[in-house]
C-alpha positions as CSV (number, residue, x, y, z in Angstrom):
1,X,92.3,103.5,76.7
2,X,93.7,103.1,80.4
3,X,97.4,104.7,79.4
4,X,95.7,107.3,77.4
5,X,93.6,108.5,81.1
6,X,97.4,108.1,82.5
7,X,96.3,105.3,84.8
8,X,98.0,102.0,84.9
9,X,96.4,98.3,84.8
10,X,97.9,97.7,88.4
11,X,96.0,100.5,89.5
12,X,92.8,99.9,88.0
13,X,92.8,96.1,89.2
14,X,93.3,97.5,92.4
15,X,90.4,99.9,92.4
16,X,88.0,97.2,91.0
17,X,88.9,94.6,93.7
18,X,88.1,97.2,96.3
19,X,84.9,97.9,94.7
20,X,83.4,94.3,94.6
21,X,85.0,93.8,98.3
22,X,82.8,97.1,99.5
23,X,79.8,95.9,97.6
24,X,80.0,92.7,99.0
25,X,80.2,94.2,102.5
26,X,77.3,95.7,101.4
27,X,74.8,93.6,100.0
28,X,76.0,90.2,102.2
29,X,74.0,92.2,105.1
30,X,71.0,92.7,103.4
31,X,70.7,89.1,102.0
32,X,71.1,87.2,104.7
């Protein structure tokens, strides 16, 4: 599925990470 969009595994494991890290930024604030 990924080649077929053209993007590679390296890119979408990138994408992901930054993802969690930004919604981690954003809910840690609200929890504590």
């Amino acid at each position: 599925a990924a080649k077929q969009i053209g993007i590679s595994p390296m890119t979408v494991t990138r994408h992901l990470k930054k993802g969690i890290q930004q919604l981690g930024s954003l809910l840690e604030p609200q929890v504590a």
